[in-house]
DSSP file (Angstrom, degrees, kcal/mol; ACC not computed):
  #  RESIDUE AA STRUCTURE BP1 BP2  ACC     N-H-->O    O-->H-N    N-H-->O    O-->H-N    TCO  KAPPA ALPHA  PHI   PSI    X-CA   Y-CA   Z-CA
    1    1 A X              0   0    0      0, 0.0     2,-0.3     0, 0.0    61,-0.2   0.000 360.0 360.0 360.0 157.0 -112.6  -82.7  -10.3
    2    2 A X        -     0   0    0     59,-1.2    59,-0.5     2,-0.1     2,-0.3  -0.994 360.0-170.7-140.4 136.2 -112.1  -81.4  -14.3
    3    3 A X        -     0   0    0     -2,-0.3     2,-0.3    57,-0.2    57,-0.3  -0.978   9.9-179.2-126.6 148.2 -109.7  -78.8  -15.1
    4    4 A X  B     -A   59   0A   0     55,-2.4    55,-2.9    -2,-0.3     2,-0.2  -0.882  11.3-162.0-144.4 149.8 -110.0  -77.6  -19.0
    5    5 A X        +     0   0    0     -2,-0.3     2,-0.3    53,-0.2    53,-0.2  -0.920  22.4 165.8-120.3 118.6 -107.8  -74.9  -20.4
    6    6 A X        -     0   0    0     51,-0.5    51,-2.5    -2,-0.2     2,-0.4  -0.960  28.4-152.7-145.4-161.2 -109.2  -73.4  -23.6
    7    7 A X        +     0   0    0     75,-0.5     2,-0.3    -2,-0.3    49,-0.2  -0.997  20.6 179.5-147.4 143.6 -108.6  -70.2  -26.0
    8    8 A X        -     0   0    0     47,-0.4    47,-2.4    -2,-0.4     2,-0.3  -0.800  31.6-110.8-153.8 159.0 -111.5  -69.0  -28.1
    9    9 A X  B     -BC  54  80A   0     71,-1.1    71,-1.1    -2,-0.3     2,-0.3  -0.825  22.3-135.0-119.1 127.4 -111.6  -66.1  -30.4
   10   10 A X        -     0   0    0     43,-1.6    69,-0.2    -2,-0.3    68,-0.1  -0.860  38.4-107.9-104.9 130.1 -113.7  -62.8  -29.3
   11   11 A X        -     0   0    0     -2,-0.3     2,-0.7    66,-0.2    -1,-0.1  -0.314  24.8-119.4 -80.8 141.1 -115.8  -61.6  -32.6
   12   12 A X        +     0   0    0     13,-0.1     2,-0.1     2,-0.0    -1,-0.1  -0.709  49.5 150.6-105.5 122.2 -114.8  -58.9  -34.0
   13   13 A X        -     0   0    0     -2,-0.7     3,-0.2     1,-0.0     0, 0.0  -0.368  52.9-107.8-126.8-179.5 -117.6  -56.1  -34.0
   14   14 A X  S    S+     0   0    0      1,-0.1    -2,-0.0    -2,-0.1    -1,-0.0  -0.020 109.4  76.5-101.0  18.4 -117.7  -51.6  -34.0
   15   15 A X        +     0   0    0      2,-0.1     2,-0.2     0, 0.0    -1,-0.1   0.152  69.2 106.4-112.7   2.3 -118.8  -52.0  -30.6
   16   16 A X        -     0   0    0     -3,-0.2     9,-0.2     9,-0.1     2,-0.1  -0.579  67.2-112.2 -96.2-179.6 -115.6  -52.8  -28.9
   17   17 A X  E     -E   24   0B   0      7,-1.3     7,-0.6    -2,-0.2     2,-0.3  -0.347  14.7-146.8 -94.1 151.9 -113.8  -50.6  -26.8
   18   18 A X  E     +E   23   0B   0      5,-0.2     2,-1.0    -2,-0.1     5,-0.3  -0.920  24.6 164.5 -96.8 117.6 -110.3  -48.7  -27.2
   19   19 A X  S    S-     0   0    0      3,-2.6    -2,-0.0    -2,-0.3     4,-0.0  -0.766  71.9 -14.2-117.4 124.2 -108.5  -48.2  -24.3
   20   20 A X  S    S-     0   0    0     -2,-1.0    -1,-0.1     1,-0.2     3,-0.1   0.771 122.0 -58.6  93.0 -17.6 -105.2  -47.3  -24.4
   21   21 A X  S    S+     0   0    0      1,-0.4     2,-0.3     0, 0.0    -1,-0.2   0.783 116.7 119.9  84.9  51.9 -104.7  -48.3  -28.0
   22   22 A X        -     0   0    0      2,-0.0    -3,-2.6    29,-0.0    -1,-0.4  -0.905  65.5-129.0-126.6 101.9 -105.8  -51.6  -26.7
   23   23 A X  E     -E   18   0B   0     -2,-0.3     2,-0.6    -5,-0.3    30,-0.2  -0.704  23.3-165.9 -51.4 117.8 -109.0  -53.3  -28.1
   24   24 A X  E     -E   17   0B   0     -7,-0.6    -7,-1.3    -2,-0.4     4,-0.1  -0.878  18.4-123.9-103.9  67.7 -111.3  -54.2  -25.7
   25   25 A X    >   -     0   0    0     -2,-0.6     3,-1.4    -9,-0.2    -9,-0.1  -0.032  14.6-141.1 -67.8 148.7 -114.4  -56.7  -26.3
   26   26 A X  T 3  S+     0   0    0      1,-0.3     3,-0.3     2,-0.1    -1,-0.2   0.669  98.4  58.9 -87.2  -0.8 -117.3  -55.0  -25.3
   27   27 A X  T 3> S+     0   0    0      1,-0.1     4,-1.6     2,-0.1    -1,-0.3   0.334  86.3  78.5 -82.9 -19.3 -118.4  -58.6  -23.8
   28   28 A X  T <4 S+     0   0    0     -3,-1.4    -1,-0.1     2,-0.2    -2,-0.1   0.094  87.0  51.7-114.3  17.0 -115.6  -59.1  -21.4
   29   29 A X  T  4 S+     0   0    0     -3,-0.3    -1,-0.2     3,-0.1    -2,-0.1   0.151 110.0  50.3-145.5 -38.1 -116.5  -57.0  -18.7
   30   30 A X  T  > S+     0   0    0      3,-0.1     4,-2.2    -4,-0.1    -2,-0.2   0.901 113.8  53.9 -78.3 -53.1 -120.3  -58.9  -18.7
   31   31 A X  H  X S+     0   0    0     -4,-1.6     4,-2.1     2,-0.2     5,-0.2   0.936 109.3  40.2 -44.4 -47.4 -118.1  -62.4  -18.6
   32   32 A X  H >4 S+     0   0    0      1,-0.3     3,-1.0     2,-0.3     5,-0.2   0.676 121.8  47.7 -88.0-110.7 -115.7  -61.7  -15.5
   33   33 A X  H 34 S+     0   0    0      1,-0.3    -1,-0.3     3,-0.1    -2,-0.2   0.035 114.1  43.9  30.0 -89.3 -119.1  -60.1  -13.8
   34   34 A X  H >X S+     0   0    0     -4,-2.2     4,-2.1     2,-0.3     3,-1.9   0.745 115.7  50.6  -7.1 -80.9 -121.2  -63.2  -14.8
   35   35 A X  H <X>S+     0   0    0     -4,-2.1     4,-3.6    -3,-1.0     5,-0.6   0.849 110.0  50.1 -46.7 -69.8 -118.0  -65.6  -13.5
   36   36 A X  H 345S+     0   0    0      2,-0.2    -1,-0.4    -5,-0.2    -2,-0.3   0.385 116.3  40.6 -69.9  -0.5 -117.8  -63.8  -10.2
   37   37 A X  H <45S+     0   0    0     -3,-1.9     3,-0.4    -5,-0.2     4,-0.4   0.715 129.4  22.4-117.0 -72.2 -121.8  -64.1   -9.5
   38   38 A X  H  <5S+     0   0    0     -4,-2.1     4,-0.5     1,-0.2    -3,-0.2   0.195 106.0  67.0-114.4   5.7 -122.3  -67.7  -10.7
   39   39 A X  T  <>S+     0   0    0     -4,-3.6     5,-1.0    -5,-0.1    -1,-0.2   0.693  98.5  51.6 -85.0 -16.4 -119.2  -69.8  -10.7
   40   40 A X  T > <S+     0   0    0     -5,-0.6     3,-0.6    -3,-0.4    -2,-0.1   0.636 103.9  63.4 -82.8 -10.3 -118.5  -70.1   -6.5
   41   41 A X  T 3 5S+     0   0    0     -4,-0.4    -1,-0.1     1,-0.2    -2,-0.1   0.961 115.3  31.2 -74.3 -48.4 -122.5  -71.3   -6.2
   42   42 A X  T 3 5S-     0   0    0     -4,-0.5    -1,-0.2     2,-0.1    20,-0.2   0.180 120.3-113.3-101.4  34.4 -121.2  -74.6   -8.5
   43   43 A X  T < 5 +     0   0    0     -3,-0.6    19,-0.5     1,-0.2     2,-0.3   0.891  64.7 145.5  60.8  78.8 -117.5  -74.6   -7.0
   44   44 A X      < -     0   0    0     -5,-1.0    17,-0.2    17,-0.1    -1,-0.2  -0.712  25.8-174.9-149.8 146.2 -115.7  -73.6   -9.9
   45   45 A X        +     0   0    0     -2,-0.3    15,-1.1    15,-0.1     2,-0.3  -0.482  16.2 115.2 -94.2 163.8 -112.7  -71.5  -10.1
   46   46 A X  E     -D   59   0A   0     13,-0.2     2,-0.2    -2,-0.2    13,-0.2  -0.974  43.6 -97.7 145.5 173.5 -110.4  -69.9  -12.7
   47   47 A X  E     -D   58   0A   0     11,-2.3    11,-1.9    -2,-0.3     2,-0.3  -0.891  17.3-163.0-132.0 167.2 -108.7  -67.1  -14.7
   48   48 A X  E     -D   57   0A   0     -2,-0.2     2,-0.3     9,-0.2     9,-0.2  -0.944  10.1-172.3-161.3 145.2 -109.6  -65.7  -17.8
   49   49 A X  E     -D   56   0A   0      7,-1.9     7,-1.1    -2,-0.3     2,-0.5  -0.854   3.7-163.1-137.2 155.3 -106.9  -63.7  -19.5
   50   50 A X  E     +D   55   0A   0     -2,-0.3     5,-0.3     5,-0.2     2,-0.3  -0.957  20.4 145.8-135.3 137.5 -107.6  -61.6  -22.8
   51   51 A X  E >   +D   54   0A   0      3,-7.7     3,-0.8    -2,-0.5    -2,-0.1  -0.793  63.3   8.3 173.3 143.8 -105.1  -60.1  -25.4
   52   52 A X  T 3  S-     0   0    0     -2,-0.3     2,-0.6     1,-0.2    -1,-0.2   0.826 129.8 -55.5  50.2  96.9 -104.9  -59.4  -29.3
   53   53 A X  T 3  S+     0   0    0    -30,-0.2   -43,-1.6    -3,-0.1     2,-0.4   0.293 116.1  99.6  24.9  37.2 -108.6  -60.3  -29.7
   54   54 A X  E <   -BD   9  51A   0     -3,-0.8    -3,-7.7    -2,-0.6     2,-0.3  -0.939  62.1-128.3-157.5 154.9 -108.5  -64.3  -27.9
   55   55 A X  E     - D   0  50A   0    -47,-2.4     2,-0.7    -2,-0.4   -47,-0.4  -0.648   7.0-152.1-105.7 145.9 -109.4  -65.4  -24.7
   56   56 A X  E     + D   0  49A   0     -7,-1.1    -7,-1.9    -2,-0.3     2,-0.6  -0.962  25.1 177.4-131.9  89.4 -107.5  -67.4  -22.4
   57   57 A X  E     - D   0  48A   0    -51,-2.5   -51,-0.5    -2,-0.7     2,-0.4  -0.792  19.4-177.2-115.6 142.8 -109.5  -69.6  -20.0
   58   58 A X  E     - D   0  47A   0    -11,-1.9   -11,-2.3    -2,-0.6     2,-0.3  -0.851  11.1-171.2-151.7 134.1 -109.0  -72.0  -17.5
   59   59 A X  E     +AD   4  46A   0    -55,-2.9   -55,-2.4    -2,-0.4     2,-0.3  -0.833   5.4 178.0-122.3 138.1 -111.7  -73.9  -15.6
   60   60 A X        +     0   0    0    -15,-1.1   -57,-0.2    -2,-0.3     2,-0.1  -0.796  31.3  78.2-130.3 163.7 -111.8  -76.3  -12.4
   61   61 A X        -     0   0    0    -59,-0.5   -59,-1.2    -2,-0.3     5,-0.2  -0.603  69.5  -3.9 125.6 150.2 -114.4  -77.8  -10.8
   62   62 A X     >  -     0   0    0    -19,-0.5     4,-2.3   -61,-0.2     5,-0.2   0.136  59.6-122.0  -3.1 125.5 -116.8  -80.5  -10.5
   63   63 A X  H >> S+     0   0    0      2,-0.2     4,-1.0     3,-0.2     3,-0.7   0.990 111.5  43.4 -52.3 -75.1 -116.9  -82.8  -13.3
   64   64 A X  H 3> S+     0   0    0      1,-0.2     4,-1.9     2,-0.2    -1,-0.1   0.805 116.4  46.0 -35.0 -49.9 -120.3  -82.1  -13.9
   65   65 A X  H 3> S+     0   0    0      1,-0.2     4,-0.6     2,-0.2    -1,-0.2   0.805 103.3  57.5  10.8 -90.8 -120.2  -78.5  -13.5
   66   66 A X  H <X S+     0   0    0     -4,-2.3     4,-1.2    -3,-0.7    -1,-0.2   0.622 114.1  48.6 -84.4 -30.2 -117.0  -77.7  -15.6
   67   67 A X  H  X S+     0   0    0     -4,-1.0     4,-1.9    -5,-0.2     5,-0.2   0.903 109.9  45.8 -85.2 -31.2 -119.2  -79.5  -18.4
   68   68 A X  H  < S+     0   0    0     -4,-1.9     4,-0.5     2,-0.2    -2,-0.3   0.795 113.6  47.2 -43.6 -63.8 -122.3  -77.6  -17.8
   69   69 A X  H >X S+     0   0    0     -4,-0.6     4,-2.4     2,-0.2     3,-1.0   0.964 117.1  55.7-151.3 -84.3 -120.1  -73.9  -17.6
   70   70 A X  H >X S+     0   0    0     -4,-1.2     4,-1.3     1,-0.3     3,-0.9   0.559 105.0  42.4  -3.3 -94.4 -118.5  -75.8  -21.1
   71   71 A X  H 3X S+     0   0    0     -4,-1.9     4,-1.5     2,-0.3    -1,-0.3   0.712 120.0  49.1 -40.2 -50.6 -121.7  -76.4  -23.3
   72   72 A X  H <4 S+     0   0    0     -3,-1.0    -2,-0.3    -4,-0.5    -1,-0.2   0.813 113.0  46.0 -80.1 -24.6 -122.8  -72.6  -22.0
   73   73 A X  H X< S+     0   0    0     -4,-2.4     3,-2.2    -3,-0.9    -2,-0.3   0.982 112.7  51.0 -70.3 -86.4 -119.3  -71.1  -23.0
   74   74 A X  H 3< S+     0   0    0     -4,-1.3    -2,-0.2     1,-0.4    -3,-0.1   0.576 111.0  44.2 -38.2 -51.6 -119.6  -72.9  -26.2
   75   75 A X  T 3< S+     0   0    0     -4,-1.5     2,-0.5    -5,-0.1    -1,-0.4   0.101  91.0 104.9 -79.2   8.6 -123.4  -71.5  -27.1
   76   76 A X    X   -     0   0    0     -3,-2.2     3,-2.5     1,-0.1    -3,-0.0  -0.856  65.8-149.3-118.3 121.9 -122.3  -67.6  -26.0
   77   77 A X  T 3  S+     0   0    0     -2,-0.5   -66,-0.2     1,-0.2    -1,-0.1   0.701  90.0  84.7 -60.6 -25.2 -121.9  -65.7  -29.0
   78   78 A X  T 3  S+     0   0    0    -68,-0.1     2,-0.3   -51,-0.1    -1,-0.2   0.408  92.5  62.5 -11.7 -34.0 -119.2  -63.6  -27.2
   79   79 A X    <   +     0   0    0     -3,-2.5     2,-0.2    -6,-0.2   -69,-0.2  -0.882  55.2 177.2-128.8 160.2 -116.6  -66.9  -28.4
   80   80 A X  B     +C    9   0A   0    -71,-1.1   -71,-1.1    -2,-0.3    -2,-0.0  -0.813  66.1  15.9-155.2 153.3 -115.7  -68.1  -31.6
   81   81 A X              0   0    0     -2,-0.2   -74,-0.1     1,-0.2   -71,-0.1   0.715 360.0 360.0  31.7  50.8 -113.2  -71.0  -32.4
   82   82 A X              0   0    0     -8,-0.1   -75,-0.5   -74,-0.1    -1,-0.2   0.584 360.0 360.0 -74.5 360.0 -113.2  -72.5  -29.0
């Protein structure tokens, strides 16, 4: 089992959201989606927390997996400065 914690930076575009006087990435709504479809087929679990434009993650799982999930996190234009 691998648990990784990391915080990544959401790009900032004229396509995000306001709700609330809250900005919103217009992307973060596709993740959790995404998360909830295709992370219980490879066992992996988590939160993923958002505020002031940054991400908040934390990942368990499978070694392989959680590196796999990692490498695809990493490539998603959606994050910056993981």
């Amino acid at each position: 089992m691998k648990c990784i914690a990391y915080v990544s930076r959401a790009p900032i575009s004229r396509a995000s959201i306001r709700e609330h006087s809250v900005r919103m990435p217009t992307g973060l709504s596709e993740i959790i989606s995404a998360s909830r479809e295709h992370n219980p087929k490879s066992q992996i679990t988590g939160i993923v927390s958002y505020r002031e434009g940054q991400y908040f993650q934390v990942l368990e799982g499978p070694n392989f997996e959680v590196d796999k999930l990692m490498a695809k996190i990493a490539a998603d234009p959606r994050h910056e400065d993981i």
